[in-house]
C-alpha positions in Angstrom: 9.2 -10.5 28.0 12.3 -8.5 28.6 12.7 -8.8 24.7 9.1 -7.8 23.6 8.9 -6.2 20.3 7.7 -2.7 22.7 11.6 -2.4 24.4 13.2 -2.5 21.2 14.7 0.7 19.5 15.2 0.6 15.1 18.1 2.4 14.7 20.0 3.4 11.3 24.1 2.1 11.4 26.2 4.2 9.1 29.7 4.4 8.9 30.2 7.1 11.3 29.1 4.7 14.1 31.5 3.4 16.9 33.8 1.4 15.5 32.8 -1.7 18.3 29.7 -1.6 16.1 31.0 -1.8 13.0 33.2 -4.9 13.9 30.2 -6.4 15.3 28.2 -5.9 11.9 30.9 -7.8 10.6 31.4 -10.3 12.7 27.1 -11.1 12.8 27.2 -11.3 8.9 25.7 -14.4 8.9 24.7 -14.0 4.9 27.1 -13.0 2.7 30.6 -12.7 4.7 31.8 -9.1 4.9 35.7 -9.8 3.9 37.3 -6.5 4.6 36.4 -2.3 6.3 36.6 -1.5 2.7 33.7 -3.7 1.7 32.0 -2.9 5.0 32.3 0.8 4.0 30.9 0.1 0.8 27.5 -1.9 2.0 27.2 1.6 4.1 27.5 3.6 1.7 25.2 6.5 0.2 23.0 4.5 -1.7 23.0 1.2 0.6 21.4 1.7 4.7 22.0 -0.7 7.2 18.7 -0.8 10.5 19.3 -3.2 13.5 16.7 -3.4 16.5 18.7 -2.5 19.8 17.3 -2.9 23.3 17.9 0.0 25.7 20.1 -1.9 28.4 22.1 -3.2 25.0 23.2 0.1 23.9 26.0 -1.0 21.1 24.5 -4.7 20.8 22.8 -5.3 18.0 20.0 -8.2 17.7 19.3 -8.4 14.6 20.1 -6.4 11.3 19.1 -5.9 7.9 21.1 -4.6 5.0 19.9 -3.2 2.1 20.7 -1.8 -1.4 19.0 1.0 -2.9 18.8 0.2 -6.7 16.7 0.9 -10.1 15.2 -2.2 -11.1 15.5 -5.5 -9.4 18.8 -7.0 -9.3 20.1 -10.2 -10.8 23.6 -10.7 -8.7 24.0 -10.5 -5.3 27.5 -10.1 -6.3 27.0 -7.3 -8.9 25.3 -5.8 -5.7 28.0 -5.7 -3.4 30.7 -5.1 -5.7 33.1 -2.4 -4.0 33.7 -1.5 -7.6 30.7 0.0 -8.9 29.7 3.5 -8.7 27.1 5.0 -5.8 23.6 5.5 -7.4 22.0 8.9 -6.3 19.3 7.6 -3.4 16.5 9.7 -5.3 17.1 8.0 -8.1 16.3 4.8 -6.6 13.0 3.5 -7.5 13.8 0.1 -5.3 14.8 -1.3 -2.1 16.4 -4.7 -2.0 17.2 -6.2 1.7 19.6 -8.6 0.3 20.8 -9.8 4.1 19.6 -10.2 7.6 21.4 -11.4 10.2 20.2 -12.9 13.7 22.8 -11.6 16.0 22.0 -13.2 19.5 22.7 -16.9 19.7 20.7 -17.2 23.0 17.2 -15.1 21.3 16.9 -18.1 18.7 13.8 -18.5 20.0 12.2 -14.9 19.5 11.2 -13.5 15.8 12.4 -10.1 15.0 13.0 -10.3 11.7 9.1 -9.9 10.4 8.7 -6.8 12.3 12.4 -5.7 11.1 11.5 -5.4 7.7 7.8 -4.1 7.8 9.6 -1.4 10.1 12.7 -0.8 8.0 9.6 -0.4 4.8 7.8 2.2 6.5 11.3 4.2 7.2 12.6 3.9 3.8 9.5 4.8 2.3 9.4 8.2 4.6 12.6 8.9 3.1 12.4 8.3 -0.1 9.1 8.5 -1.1 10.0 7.8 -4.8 10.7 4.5 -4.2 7.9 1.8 -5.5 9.4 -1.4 -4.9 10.3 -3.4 -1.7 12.3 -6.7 -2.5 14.7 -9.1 -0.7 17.3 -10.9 -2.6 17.2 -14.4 -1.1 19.2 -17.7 -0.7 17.0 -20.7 -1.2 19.8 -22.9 1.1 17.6 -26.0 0.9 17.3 -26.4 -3.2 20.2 -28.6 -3.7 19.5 -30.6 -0.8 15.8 -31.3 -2.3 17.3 -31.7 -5.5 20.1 -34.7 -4.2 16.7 -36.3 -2.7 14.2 -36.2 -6.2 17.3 -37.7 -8.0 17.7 -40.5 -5.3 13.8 -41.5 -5.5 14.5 -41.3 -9.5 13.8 -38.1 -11.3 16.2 -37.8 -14.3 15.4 -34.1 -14.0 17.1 -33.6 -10.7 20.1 -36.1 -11.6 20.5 -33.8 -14.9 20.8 -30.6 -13.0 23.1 -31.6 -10.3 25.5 -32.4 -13.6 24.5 -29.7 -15.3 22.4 -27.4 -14.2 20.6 -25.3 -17.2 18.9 -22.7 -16.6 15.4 -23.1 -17.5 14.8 -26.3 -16.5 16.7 -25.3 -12.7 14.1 -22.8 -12.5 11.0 -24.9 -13.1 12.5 -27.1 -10.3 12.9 -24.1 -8.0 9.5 -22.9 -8.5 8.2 -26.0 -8.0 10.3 -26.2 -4.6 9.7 -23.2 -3.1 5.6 -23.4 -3.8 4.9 -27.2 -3.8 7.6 -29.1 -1.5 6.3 -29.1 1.8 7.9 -29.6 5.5 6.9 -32.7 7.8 4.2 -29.5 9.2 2.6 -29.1 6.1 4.8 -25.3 5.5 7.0 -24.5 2.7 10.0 -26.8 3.6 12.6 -24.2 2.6 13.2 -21.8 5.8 13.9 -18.6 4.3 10.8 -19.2 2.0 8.5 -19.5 5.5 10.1 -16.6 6.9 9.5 -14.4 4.0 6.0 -15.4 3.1 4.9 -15.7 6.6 5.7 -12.1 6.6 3.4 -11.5 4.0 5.7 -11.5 0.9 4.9 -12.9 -2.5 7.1 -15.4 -3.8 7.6 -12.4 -7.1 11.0 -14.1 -9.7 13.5 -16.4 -10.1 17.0 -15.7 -10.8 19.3 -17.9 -12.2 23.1 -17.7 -11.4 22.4 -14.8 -9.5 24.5 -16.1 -6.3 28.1 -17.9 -8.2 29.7 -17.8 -4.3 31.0 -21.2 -3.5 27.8 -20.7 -1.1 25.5 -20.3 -3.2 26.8 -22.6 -5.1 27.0 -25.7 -2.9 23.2 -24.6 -1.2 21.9 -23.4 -4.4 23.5 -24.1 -8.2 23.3 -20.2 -7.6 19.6 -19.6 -7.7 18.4 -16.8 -5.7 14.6 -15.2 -5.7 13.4 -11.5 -5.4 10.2 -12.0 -2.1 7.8 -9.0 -2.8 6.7 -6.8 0.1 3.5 -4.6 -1.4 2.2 -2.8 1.4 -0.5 -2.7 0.1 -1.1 -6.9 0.6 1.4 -7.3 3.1 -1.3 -8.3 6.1 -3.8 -9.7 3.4 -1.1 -12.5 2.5 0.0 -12.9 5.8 -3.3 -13.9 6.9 -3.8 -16.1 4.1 -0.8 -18.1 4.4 -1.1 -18.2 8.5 -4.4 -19.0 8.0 -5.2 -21.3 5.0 -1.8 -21.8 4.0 -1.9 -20.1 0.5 1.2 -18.9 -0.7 1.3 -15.7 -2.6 3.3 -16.2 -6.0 2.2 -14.4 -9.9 -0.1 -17.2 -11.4 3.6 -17.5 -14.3 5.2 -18.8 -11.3 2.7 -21.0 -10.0 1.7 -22.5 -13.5 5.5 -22.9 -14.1 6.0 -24.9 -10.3 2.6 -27.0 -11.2 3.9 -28.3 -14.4 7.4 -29.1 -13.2 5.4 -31.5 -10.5 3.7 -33.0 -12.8 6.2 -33.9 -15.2 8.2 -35.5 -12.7 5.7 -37.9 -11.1 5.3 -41.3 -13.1 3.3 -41.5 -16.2 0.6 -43.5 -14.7 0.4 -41.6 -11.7 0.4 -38.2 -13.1 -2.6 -35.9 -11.7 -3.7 -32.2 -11.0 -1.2 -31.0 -8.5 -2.6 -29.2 -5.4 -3.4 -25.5 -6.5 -3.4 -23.3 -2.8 -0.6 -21.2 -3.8 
């Protein structure tokens, strides 16, 4: 109760904060690893914002943080991103938002969500800022896909044995489609965890990207897929409620028609049906 979502203060970290904070943000990076102060100074620079929540007895602690990128058009590297090389973009330009990490930053509040109400809040900020901006994205690792893909080859599927060789493009996103809509937990969810957390926010599962994550990270958890989760305000609670409820995961019907025949394919001839169609 001490850590109820009412205590907690959304604060804006820039570069001018202390510099305790700033070594903190680095050393909570629990995403993409910040390797140097010049490559925390870029990710806080004047086209990128960085919110945590703080609690009031927690002054210079954070809990949990969010960065984000302000961009035109939706990214297709998480490195090209964060590059310390490329040049600012004017924040009225932007016509997008991309939260490309969060970070949990107390060990012992495992237990206790922020992150959902972190982004709708971070949204509603941004958006009184910079009104121009349309578009709300994340920029996501999906860390379970190669784990799912090791277990499809071992039960047999020459589609998953061929992209753990060599994994092509199109066919590795027809397999992560149909992994992030169709593969399933022992609960019944979406078995990959950053896919629950997103769409249980009330995201849409929106596009793919392949090689958009070539980190030995995203390589080993990945082949470097990444996907763009949609936050439309406008559907926000609507898919929340829908996936909470009836367990329907928001994703464009070219997604969903792409995961559907990728599961099909890959079950045995004589066993091949209509795959299950609540997403």
């Amino acid at each position: 109760s001490w850590f109820d979502i009412g205590f907690l203060k959304l604060e804006r970290i820039t570069w001018d904060a202390p510099a305790t904070l700033l070594e903190k943000l680095m050393a909570y990076e629990a995403v993409h690893e910040i390797q140097s102060w010049d490559d925390l100074k870029n990710r806080l620079d004047s086209d990128r914002r960085c919110f945590a929540f703080f609690h009031p007895h927690m002054p210079n602690e954070p809990l949990i943080f969010v960065e984000v990128a302000l961009t035109r058009g939706l990214p297709d590297s998480v490195q090209a991103l964060i590059d310390e090389s490329r040049a600012p973009l004017d924040p009225e330009d932007a016509d997008t938002a991309v939260f490309y990490s969060i970070s949990n930053c107390q060990s012992g509040l495992a237990g206790i969500s922020f992150g959902n109400l972190l982004i709708k809040n971070v949204v509603a900020e941004l958006s009184r800022e910079l009104p121009e901006l349309a578009t709300f994205v994340t920029l996501s690792p999906i860390p379970g896909l190669r784990a799912w893909l090791e277990e499809r080859a071992a039960a047999g599927e020459a589609e998953a044995t061929a992209l753990l060789r060599d994994p092509q493009p199109g066919p590795l996103t027809a397999q992560t489609a149909r992994y992030l809509l169709l593969a399933k937990d022992a609960k019944g969810r979406p078995r990959d965890p950053v896919a629950r957390f997103h769409l249980g926010n009330g995201a849409e599962a929106h596009r793919l990207i392949a090689g958009a994550d070539i980190s030995d990270r995203g390589t080993r958890q990945s082949l470097g897929m990444m996907v763009n989760y949609l936050y439309d305000r406008r559907r926000i609670e609507a898919q929340h409620d829908d996936f909470t409820e009836r367990g329907i995961i928001a994703a464009p019907k070219r997604l969903q028609d792409i995961a559907r025949k990728a599961e099909i394919e890959a079950a045995p001839a004589g066993r091949r049906t209509k795959t299950d169609s609540k997403t």
